[in-house]
N, C-alpha and C positions, 0 to 999 in steps of 0.2 A: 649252182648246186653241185655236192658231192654227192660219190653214191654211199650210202651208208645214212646219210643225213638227216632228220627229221623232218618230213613235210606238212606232217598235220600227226593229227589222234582221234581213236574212234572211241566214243561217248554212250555208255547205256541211253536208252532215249523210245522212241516211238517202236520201235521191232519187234517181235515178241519172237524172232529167230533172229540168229545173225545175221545184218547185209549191211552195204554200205552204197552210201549216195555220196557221190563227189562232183564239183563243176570243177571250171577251168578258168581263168581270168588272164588277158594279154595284156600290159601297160594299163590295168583297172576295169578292162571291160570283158564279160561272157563272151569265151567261145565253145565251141562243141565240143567237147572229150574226144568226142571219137579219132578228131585229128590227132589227137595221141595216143590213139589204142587200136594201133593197125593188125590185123589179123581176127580180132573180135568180131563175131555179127553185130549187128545193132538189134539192140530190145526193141520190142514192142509193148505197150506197157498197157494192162487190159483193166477196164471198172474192177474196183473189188466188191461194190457195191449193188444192189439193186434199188430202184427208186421205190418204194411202198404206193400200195394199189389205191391208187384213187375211186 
């Protein structure tokens, strides 16, 4: 990789604000971002939902 280079493109899609979800892939297989995103906290990522009252 160069810097400057294209790595991908973000797509109107599911959001109804701007955000962006990325993985990572080593020789084909998932690994954690985070090992590339040193300084960052890690998310926490909370229901956006409630289950309806039975």
């Amino acid at each position: 990789m160069t810097q400057g280079q294209v790595i991908g493109e973000v797509q109107a899609g599911h959001c109804t604000r701007p955000c962006l979800h990325f993985g990572v892939r080593v020789e084909g297989e998932y690994v954690s971002p985070l090992n590339y995103l040193s300084g960052i906290p890690r998310a926490v990522l909370l229901p956006t939902r409630t289950s309806a009252a039975r």
